[in-house]
Every structure is written in structure tokens, then in C-alpha cells.
C-alpha positions in Angstrom: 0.0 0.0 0.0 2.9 2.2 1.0 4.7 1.4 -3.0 1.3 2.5 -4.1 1.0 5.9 -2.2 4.1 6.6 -3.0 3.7 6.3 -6.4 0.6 8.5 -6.3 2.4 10.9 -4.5 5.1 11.5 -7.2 2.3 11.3 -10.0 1.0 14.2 -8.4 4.5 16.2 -7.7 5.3 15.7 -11.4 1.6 16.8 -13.0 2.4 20.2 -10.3 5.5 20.7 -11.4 4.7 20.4 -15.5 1.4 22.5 -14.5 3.8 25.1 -13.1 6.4 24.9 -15.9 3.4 24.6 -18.6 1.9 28.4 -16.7 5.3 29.7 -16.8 5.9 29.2 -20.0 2.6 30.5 -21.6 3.7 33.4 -19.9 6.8 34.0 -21.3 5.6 33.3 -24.4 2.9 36.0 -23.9 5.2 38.8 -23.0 7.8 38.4 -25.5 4.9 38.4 -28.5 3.6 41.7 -26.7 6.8 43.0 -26.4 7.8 42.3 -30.1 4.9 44.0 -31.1 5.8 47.0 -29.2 9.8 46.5 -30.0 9.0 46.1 -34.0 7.0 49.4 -34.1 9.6 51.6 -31.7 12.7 49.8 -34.3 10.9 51.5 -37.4 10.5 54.5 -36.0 14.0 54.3 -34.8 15.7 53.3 -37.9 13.6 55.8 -39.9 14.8 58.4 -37.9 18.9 57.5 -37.3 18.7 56.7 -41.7 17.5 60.3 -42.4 20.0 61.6 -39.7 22.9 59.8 -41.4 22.5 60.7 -44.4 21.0 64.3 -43.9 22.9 65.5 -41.1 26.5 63.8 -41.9 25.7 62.9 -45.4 26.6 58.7 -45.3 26.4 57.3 -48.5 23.5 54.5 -48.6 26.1 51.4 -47.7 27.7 52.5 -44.9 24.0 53.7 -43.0 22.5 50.2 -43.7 26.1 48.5 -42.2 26.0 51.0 -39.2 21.9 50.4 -38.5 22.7 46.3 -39.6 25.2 45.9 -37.1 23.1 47.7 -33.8 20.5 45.6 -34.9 22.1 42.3 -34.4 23.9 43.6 -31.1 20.7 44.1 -29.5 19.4 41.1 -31.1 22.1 39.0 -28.9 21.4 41.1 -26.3 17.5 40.3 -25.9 18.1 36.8 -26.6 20.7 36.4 -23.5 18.6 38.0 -21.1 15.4 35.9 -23.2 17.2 32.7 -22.0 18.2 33.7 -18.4 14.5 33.0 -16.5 15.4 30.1 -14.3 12.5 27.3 -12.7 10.6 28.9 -10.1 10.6 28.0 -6.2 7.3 25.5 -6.9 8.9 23.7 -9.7 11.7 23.1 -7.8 10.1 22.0 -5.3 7.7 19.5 -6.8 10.8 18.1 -8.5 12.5 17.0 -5.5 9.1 15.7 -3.9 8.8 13.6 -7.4 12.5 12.1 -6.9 12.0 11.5 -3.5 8.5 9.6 -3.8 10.3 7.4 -6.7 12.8 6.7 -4.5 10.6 5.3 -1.7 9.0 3.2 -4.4 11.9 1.8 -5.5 12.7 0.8 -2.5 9.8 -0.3 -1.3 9.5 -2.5 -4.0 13.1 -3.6 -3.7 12.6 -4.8 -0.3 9.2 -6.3 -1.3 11.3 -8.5 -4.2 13.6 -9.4 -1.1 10.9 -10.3 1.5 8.7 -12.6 -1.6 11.4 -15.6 -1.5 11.4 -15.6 2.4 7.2 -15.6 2.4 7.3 -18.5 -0.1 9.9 -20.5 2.2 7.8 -19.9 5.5 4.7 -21.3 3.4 6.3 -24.3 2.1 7.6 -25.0 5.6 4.4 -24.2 7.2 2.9 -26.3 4.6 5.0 -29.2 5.4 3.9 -29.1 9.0 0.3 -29.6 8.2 
């Protein structure tokens, strides 16, 4: 009963945890579309405005604008997708995990002692069958 409860224990610790990760996730997701909506329309404006100051104000020739406004672009383009990849599992998740691992645990050694205990219960049964 114990294996059993255990098991059901770290059923329910994992199906927290993917719950948790599964929420987390949608939320990330979330954000960064609504904040790539917001980012693409600020970048055209932005671009729009440092081209015509190039080439009005210090009078670039086409090439080098596009290299200069290429180049910022993928910087911050590294940047975002650094601090994109730096969220880390939360406290629950965590949590759940090790609950998980440590149910598991208990069942397989719950049912490593029950493998050891099944030859001695089939010995006492053939001698107690031997007495009768």
C-alpha cells in the first residue's frame, strides 16, 4: 500500500510541477509576443529616424547607413536573446521536482525490499505447509 502511495504521491509532484512549468511558459511566451509587437514598431521609427539623420545630417552614402543600423541591430538582437534565456525554474517547480525524486525513491525501495521479502514468504509457506 505504502509502493502504491508513493507512487501516487510522485504522480502528483510531477503533473504540479509540468502545470507550473506549462503556466510559466505560456507566460513567457505571452510577454515576449507583446513585447515584439511594441519593439518592432519603436525599431521602425528608430531606424527611420537615425537613416535620415545619417544621411541628412553627416551625409553617409547608402552602404555604410545600412552596415552602421545592420550591425546595432544584431547587437541588440544577442542582447534580448541572452537576457530571453536567463529565467530560471521557479521555487514551486523546484520543489515539486524533488518531492517527485524523492516519492520514486521510496517506491523503488519499497519494492526492492518487497522482491527481497517474496522468497522468504514462499519459504515460510512451504515450511508451514510441510507441517500440516
Amino acid at each position: 500500500m505504502r509502493t502504491l502511495r508513493l507512487a501516487r504521491v510522485a504522480v502528483e509532484a510531477e503533473g504540479l510541477r509540468l502545470r507550473s512549468m506549462a503556466r510559466r511558459i505560456a507566460t513567457r511566451v505571452l510577454i515576449g509576443l507583446l513585447a515584439m509587437v511594441f519593439l518592432a514598431g519603436a525599431f521602425v521609427f528608430a531606424h527611420v529616424a537615425l537613416w535620415y539623420w545619417l544621411r541628412l545630417d553627416y551625409e553617409w552614402r547608402q552602404i555604410s547607413t545600412a552596415a552602421v543600423l545592420g550591425g546595432g541591430d544584431l547587437v541588440l538582437a544577442a542582447l534580448l536573446t541572452l537576457l530571453a534565456t536567463r529565467t530560471s525554474p521557479s521555487r514551486t517547480e523546484v520543489e515539486a521536482l524533488e518531492i517527485r525524486r524523492r516519492a520514486w525513491h521510496g517506491v523503488a525501495s519499497s519494492m526492492a525490499l518487497s522482491a527481497l521479502l517474496m522468497p522468504l514468504l514462499r519459504l515460510g509457506v512451504s515450511v508451514l505447509r510441510r507441517r500440516a
